[in-house]
Backbone as JSON Lines, residues from 0, in Angstrom:
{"i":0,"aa":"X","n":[-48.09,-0.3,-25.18],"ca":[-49.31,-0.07,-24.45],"c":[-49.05,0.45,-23.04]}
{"i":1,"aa":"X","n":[-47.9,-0.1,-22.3],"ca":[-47.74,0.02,-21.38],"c":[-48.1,2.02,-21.37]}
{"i":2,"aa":"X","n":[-47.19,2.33,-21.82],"ca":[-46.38,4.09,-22.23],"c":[-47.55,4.74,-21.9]}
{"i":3,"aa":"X","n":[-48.86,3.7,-23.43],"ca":[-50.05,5.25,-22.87],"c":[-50.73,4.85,-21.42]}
{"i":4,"aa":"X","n":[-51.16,3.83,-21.38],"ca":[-52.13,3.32,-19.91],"c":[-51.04,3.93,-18.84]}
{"i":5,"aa":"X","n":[-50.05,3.86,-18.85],"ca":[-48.92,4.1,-17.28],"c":[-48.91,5.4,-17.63]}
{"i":6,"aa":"X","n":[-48.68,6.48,-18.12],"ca":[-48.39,7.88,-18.06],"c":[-49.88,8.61,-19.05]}
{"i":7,"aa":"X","n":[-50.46,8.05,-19.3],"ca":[-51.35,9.21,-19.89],"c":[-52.53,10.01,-18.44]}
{"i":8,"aa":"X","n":[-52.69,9.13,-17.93],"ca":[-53.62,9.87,-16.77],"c":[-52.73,10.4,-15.91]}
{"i":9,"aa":"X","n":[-51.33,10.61,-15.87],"ca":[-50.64,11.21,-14.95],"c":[-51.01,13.13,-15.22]}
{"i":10,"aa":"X","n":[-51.03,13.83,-14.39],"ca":[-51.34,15.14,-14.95],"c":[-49.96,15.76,-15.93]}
{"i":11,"aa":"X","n":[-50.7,16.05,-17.08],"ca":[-49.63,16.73,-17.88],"c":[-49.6,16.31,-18.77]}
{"i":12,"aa":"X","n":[-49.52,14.81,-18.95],"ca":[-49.1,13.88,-19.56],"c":[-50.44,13.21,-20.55]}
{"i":13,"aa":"X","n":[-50.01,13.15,-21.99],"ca":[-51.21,12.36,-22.87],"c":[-50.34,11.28,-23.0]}
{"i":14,"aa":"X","n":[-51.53,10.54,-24.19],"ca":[-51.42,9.41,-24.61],"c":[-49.98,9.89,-25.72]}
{"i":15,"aa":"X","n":[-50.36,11.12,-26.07],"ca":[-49.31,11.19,-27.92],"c":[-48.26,11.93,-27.34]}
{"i":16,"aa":"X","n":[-48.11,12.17,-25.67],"ca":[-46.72,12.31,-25.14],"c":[-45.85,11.22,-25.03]}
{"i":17,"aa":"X","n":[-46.12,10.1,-25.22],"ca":[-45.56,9.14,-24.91],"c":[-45.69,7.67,-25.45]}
{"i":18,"aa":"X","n":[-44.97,8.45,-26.77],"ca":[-45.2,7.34,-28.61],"c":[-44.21,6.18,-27.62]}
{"i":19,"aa":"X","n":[-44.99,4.97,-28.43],"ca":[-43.83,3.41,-28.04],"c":[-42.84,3.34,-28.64]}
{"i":20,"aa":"X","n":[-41.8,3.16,-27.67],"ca":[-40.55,2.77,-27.76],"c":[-39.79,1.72,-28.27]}
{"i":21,"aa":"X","n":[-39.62,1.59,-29.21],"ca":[-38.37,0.16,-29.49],"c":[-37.63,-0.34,-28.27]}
{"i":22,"aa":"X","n":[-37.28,-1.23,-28.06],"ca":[-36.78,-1.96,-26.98],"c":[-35.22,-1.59,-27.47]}
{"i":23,"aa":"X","n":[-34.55,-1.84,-27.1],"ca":[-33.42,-1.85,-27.35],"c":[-32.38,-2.38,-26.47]}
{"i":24,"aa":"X","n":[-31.77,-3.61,-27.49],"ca":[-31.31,-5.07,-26.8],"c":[-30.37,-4.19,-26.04]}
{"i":25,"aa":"X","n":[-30.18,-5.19,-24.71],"ca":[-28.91,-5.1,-23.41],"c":[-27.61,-4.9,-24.24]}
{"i":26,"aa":"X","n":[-27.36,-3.98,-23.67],"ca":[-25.63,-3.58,-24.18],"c":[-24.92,-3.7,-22.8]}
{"i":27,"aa":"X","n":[-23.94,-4.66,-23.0],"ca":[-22.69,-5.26,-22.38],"c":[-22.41,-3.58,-22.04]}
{"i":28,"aa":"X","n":[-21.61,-3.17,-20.28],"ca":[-21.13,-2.05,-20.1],"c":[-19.62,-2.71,-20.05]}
{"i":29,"aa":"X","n":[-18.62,-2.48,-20.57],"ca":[-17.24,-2.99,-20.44],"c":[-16.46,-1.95,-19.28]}
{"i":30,"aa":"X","n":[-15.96,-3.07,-18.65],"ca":[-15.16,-2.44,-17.46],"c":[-13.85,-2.56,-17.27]}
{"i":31,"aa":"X","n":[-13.31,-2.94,-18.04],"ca":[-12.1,-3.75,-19.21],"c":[-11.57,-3.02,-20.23]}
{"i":32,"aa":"X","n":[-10.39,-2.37,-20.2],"ca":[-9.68,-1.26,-21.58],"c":[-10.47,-3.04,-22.32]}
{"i":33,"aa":"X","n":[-10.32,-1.97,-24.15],"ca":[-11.17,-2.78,-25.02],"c":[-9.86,-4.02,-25.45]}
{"i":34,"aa":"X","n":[-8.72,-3.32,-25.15],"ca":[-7.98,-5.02,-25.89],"c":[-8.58,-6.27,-25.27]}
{"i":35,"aa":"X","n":[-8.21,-5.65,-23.61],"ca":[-8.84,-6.84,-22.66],"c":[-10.34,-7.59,-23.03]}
{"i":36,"aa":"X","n":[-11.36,-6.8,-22.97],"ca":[-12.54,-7.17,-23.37],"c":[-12.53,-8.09,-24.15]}
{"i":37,"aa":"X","n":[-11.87,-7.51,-25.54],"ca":[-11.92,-8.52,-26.87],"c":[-11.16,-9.43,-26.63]}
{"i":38,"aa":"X","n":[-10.55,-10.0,-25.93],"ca":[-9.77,-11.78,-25.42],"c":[-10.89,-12.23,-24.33]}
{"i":39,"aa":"X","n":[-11.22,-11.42,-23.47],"ca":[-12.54,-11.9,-22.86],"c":[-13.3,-12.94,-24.25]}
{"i":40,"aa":"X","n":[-14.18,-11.49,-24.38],"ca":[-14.79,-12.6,-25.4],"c":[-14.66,-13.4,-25.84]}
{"i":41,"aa":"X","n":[-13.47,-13.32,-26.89],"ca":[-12.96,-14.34,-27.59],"c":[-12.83,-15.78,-26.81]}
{"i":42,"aa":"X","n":[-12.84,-15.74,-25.36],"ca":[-11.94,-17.24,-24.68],"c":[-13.99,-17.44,-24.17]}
{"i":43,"aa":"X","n":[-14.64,-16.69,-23.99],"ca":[-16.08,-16.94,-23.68],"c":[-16.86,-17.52,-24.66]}
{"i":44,"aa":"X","n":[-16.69,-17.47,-26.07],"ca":[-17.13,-18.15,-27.23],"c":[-16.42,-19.58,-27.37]}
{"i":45,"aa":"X","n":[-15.51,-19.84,-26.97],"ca":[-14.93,-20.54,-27.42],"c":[-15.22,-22.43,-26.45]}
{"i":46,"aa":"X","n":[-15.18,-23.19,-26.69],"ca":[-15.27,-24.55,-26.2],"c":[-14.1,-24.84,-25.22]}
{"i":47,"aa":"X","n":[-14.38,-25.86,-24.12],"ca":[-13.01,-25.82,-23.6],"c":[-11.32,-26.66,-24.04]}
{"i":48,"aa":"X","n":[-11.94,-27.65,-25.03],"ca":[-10.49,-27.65,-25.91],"c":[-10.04,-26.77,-26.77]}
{"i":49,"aa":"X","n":[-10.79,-25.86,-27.43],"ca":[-10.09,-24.62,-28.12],"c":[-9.57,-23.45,-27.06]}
{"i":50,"aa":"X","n":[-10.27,-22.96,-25.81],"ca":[-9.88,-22.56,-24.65],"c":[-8.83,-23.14,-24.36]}
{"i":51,"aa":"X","n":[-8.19,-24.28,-23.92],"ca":[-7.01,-24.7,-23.6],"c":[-5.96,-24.65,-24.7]}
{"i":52,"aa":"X","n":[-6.36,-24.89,-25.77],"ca":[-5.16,-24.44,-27.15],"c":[-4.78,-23.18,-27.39]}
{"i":53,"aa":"X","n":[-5.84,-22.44,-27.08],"ca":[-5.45,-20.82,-27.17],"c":[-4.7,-20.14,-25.94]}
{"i":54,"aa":"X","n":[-4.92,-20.74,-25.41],"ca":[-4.23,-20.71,-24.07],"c":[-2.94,-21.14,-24.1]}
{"i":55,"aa":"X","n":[-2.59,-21.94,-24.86],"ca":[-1.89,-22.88,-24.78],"c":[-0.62,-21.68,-26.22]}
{"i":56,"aa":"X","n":[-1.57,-21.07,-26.96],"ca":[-1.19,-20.23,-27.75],"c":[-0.38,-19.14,-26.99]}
{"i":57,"aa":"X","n":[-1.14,-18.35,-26.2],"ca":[-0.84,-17.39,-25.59],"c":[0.67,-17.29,-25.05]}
{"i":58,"aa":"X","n":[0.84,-18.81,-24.3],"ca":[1.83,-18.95,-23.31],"c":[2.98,-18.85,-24.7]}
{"i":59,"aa":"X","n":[2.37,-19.28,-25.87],"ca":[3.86,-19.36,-26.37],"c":[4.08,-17.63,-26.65]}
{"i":60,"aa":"X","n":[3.45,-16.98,-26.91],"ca":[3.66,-15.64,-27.03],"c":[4.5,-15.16,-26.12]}
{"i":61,"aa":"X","n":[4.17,-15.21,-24.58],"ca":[5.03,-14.99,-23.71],"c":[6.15,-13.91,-23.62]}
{"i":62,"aa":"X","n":[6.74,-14.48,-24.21],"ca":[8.4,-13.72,-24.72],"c":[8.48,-12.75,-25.33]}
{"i":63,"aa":"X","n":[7.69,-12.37,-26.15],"ca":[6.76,-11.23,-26.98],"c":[7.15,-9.81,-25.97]}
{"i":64,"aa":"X","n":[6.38,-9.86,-24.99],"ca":[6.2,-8.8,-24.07],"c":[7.62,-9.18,-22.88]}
{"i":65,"aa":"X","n":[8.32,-9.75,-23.34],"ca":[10.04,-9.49,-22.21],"c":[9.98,-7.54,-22.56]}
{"i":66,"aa":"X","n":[10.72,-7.48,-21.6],"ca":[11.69,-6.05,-21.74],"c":[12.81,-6.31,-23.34]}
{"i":67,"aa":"X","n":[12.55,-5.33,-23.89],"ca":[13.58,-5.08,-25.19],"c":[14.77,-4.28,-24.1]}
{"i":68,"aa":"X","n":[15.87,-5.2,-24.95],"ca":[17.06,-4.31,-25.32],"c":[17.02,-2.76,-25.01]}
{"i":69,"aa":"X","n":[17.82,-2.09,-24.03],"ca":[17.51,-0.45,-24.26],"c":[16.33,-0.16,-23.77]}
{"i":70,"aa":"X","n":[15.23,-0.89,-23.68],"ca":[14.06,0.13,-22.7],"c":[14.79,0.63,-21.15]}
{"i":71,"aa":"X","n":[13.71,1.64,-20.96],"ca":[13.78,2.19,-19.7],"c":[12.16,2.28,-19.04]}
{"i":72,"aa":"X","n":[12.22,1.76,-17.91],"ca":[11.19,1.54,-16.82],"c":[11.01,2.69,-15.73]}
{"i":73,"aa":"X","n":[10.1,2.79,-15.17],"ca":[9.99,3.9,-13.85],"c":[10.53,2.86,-12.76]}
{"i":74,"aa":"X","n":[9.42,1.65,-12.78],"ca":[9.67,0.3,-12.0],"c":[9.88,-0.57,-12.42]}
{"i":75,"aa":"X","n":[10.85,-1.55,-11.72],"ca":[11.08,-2.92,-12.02],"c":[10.77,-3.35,-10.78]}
{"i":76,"aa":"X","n":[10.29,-4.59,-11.05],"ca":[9.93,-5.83,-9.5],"c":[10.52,-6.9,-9.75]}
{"i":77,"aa":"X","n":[11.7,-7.45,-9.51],"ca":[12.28,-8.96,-10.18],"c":[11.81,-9.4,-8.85]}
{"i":78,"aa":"X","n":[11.46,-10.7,-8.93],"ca":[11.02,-11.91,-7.54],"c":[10.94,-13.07,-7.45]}
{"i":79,"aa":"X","n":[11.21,-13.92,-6.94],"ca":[10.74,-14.89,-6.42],"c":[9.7,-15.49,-5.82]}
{"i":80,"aa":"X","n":[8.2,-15.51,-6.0],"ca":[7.36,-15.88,-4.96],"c":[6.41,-17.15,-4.65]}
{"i":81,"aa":"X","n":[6.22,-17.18,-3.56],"ca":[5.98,-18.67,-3.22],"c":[4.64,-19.41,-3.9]}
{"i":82,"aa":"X","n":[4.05,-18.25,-4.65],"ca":[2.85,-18.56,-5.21],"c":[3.33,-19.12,-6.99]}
{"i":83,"aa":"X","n":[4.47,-18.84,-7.3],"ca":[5.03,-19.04,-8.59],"c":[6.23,-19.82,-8.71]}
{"i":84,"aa":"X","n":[6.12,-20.68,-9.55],"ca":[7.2,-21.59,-9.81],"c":[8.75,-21.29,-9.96]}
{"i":85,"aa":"X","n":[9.06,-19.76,-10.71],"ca":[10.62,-19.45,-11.1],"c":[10.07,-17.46,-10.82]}
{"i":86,"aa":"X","n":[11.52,-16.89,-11.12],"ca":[11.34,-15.82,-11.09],"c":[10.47,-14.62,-11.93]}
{"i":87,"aa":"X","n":[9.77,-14.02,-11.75],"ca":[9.0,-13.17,-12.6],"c":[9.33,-12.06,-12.24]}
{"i":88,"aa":"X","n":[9.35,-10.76,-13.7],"ca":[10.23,-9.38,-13.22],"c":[8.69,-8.32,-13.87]}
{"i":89,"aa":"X","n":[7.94,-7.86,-13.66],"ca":[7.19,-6.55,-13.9],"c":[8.09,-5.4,-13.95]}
{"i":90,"aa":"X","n":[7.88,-5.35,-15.05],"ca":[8.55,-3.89,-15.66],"c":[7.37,-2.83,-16.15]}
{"i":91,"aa":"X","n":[7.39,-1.76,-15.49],"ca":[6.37,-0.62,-16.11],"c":[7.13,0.68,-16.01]}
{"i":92,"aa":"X","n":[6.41,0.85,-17.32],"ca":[6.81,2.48,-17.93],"c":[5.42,3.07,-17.73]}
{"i":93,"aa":"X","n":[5.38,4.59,-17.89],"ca":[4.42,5.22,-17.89],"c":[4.35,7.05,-18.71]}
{"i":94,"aa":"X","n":[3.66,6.61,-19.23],"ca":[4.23,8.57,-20.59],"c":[3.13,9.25,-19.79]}
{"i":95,"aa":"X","n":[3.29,10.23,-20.68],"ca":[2.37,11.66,-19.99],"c":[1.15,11.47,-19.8]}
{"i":96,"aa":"X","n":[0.4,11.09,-20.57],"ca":[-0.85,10.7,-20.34],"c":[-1.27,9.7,-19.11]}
{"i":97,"aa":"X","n":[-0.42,8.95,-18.33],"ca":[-0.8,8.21,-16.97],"c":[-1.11,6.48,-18.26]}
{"i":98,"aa":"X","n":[-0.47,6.64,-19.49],"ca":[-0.79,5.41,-19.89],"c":[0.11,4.08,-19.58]}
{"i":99,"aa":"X","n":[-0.23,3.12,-19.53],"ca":[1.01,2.25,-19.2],"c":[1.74,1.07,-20.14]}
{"i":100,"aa":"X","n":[3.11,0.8,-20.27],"ca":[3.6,-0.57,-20.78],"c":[3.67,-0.87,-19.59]}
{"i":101,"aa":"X","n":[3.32,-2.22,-19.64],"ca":[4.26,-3.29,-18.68],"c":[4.72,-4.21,-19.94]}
{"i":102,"aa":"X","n":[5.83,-4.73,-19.56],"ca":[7.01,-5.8,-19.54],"c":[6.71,-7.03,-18.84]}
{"i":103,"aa":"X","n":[6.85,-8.25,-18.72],"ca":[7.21,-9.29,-17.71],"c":[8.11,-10.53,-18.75]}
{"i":104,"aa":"X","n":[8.94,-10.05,-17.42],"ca":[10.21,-11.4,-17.88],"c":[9.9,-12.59,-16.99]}
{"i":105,"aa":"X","n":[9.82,-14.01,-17.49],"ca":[9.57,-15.41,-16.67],"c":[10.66,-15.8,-17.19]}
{"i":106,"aa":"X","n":[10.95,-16.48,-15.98],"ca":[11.83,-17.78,-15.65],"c":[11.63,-18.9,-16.11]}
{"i":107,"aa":"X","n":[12.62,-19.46,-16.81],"ca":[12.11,-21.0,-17.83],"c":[11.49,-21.84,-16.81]}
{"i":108,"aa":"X","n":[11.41,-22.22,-15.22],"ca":[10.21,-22.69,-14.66],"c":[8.87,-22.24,-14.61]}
{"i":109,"aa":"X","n":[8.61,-21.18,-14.8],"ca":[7.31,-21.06,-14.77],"c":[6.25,-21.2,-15.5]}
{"i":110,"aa":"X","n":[5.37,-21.76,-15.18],"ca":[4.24,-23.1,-15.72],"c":[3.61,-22.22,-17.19]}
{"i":111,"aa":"X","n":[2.84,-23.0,-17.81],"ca":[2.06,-22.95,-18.61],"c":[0.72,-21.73,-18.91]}
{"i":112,"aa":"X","n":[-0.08,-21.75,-17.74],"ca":[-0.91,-21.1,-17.46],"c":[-0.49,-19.43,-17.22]}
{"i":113,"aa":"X","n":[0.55,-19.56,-16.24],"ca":[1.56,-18.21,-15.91],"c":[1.63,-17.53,-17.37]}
{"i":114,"aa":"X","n":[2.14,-18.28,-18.05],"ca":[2.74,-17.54,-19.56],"c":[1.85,-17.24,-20.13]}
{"i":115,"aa":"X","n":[0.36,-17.97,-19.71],"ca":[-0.55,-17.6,-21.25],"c":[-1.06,-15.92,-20.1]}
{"i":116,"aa":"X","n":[-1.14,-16.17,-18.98],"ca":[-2.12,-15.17,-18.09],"c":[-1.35,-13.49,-18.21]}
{"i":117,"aa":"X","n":[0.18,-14.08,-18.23],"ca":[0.86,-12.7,-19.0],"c":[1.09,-12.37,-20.07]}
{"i":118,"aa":"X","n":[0.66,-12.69,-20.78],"ca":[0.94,-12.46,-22.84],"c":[-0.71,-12.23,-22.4]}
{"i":119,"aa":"X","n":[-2.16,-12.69,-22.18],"ca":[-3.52,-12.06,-22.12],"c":[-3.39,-10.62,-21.81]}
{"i":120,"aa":"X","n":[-2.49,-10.82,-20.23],"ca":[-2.93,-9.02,-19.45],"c":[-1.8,-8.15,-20.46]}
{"i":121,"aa":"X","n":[-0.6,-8.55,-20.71],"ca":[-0.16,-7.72,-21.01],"c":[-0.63,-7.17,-22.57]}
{"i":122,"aa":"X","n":[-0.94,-8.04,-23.6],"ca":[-1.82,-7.7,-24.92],"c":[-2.99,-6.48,-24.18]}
{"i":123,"aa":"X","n":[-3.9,-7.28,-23.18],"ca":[-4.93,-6.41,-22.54],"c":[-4.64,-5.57,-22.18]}
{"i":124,"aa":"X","n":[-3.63,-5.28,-21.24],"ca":[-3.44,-4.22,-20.77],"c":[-2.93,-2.82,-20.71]}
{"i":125,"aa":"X","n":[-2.31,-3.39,-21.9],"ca":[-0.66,-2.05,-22.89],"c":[-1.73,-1.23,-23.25]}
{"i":126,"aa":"X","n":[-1.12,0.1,-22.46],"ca":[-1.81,1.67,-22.96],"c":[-3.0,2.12,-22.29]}
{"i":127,"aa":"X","n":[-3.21,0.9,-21.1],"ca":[-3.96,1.59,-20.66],"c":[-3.7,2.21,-19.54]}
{"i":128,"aa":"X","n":[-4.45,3.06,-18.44],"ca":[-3.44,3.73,-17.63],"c":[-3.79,3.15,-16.31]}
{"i":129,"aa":"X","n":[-2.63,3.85,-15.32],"ca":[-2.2,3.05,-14.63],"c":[-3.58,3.03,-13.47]}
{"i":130,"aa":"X","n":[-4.74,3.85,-13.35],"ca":[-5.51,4.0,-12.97],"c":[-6.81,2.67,-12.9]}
{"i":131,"aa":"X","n":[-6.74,2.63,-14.29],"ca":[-7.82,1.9,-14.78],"c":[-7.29,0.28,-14.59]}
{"i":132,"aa":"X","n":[-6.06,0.04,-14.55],"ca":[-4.93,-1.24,-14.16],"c":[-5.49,-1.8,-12.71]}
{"i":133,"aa":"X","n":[-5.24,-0.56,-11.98],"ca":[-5.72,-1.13,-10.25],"c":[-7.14,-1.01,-10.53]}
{"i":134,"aa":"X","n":[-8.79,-0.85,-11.1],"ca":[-9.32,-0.57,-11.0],"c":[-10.19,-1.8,-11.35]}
{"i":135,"aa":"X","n":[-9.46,-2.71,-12.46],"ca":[-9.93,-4.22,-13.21],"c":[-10.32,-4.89,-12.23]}
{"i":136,"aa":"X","n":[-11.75,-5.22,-11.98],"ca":[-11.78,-6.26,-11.02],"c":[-11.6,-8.23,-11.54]}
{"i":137,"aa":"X","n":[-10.55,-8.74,-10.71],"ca":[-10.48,-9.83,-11.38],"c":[-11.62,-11.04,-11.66]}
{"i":138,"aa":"X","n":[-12.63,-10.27,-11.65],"ca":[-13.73,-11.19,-12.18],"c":[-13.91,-12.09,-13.6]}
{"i":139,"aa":"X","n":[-12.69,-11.76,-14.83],"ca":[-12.56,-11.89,-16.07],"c":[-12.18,-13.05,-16.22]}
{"i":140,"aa":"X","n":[-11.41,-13.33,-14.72],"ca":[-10.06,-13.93,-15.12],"c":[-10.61,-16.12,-15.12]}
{"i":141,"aa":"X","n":[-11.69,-16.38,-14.87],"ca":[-12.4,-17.59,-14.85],"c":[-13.03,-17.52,-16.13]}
{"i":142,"aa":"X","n":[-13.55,-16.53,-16.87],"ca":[-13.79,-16.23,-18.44],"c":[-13.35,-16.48,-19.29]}
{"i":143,"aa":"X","n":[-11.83,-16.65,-18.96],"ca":[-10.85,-16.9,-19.56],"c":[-10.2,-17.98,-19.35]}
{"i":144,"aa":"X","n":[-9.99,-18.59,-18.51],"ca":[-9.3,-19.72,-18.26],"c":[-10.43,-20.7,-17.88]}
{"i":145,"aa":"X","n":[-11.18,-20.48,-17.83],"ca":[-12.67,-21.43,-17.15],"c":[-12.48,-22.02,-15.43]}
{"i":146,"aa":"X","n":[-13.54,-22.35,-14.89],"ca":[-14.0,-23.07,-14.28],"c":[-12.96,-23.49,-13.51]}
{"i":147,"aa":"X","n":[-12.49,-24.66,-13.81],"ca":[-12.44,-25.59,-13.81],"c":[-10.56,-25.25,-13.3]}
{"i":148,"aa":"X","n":[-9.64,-24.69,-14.39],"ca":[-8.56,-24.18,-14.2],"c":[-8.42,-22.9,-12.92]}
{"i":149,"aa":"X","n":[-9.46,-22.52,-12.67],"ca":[-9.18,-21.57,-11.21],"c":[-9.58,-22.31,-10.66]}
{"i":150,"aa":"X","n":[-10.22,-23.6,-10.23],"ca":[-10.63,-23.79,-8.81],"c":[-9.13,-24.79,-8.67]}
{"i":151,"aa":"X","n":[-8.71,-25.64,-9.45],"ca":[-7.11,-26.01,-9.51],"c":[-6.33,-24.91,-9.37]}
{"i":152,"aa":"X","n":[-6.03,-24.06,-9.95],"ca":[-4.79,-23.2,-10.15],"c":[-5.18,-21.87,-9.64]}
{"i":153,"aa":"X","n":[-5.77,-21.23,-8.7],"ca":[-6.13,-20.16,-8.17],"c":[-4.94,-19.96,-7.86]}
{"i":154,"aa":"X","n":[-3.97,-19.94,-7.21],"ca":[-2.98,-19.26,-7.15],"c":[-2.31,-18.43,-8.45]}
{"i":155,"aa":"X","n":[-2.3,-19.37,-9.47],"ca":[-1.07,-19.39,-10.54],"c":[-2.3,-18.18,-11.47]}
{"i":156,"aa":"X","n":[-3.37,-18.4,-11.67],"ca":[-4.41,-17.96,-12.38],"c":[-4.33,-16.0,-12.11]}
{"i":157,"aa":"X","n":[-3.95,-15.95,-10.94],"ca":[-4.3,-14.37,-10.57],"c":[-3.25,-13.73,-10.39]}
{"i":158,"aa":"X","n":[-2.0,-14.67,-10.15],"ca":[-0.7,-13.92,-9.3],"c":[-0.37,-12.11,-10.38]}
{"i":159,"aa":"X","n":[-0.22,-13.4,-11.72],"ca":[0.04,-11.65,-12.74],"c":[-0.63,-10.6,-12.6]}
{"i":160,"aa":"X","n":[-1.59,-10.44,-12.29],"ca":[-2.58,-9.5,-12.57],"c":[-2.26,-9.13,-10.98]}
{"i":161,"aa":"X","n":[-2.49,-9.85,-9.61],"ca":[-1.89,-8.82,-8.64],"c":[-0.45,-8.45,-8.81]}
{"i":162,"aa":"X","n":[0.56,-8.62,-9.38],"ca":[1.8,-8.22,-9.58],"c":[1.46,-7.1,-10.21]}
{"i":163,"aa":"X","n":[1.06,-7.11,-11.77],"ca":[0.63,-6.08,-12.32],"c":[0.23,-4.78,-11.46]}
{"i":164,"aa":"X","n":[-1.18,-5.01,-10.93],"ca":[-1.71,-4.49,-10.04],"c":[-0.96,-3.89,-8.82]}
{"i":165,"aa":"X","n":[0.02,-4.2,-8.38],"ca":[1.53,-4.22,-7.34],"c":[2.08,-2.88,-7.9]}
{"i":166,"aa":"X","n":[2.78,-3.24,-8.79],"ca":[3.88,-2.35,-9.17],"c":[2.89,-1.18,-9.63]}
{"i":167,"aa":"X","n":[1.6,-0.65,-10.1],"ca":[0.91,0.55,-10.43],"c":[0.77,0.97,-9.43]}
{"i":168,"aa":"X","n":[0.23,0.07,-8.01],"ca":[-0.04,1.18,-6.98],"c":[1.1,1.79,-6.18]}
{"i":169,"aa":"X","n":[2.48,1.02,-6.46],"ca":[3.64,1.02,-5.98],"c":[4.22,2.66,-6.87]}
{"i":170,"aa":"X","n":[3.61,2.58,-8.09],"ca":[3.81,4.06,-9.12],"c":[3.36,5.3,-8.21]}
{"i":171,"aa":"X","n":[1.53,4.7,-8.26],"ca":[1.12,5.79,-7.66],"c":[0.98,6.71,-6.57]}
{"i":172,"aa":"X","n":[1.72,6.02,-5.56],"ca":[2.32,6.27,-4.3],"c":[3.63,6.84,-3.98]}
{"i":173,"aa":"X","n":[3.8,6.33,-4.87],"ca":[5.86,6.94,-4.6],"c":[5.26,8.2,-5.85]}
{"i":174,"aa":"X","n":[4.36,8.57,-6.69],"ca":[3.76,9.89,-7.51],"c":[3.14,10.83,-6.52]}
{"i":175,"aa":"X","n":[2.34,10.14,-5.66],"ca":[1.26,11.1,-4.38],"c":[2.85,11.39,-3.41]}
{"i":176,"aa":"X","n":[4.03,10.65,-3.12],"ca":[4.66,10.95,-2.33],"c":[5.53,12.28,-3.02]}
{"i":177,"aa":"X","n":[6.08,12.12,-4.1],"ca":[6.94,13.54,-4.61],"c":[5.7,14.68,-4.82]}
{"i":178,"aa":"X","n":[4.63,14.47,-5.16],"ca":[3.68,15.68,-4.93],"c":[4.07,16.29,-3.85]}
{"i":179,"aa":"X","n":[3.63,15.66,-2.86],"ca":[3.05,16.06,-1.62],"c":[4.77,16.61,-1.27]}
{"i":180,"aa":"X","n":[5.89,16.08,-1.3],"ca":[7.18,17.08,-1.06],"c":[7.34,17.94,-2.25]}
{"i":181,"aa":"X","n":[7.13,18.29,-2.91],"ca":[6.77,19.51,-3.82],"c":[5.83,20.61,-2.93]}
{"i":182,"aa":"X","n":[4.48,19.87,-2.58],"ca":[3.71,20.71,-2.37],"c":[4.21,21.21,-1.06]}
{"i":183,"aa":"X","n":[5.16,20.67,-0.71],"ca":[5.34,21.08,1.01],"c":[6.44,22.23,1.11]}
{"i":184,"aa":"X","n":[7.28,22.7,0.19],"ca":[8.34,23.5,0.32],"c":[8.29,24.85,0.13]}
């Protein structure tokens, strides 16, 4: 009703210009390559003891995403930092397309949460490019771990994802820097 009463007395405009519309339910805009999304979801359906088991899943994955034998990286970041329990190494490759692997190797100290938050980003994040990497805003990341585990573990909860986030812009800079001495000669 709205369609004909709101636009039929407009000039130009009839009643049989402006047949009713089906509504058409809210569609989610994803801002998230789709692996990511779909673990979103998945940890947003879920209760918070199955949330902590899957989680709890994740971390054992972990090891999954080490550096293999024989790869080759653009960057490596091995570190120490005061926000993390043992050493963590970000390894990223990058092919023609600007798509990305990362790698991360942990240190048998580092906690629980750490392991599941890098086996999530890195499942999430493989292939996508290095663009769209710095671009994730970490808004997901309480979706996933709940509540309750970031307002405890805010440190441990985000560190991967700024590491992650680290070593791409660390790509794309030392990329804008050989341009720009290319472009200069």
């Amino acid at each position: 009703m709205f369609f004909k009463r709101g636009f039929a007395g407009v000039r130009g405009f009839s009643a049989q210009d402006c047949p009713p519309k089906r509504i058409q339910p809210f569609k989610k805009v994803a801002m998230y390559p789709q692996p990511l999304q779909s673990i979103i979801e998945l940890f947003e359906m879920l209760p918070d003891q199955e949330r902590r088991e899957t989680l709890i899943s994740y971390a054992d994955q972990a090891r999954k995403w080490e550096p293999k034998k024989g790869e080759s990286f653009e960057l490596e970041d091995i570190r120490k930092d005061e926000e993390c329990a043992d050493t963590v190494g970000v390894f990223l490759r990058v092919d023609g397309d600007d798509r990305a692997a990362i790698r991360v190797s942990l240190g048998p100290h580092v906690q629980t949460l750490t392991r599941a938050m890098t086996s999530i980003l890195c499942r999430g994040l493989n292939h996508a490019t290095v663009k769209d990497i710095l671009d994730i805003p970490s808004d997901f990341v309480p979706k996933i771990v709940g509540g309750e585990l970031v307002r405890v573990r805010s440190q441990t909860v985000y560190y991967v994802l700024t590491r992650m986030k680290g070593i791409c812009k660390v790509f794309l800079d030392r990329r804008r820097a050989a341009e720009g001495a290319l472009g200069n000669r």
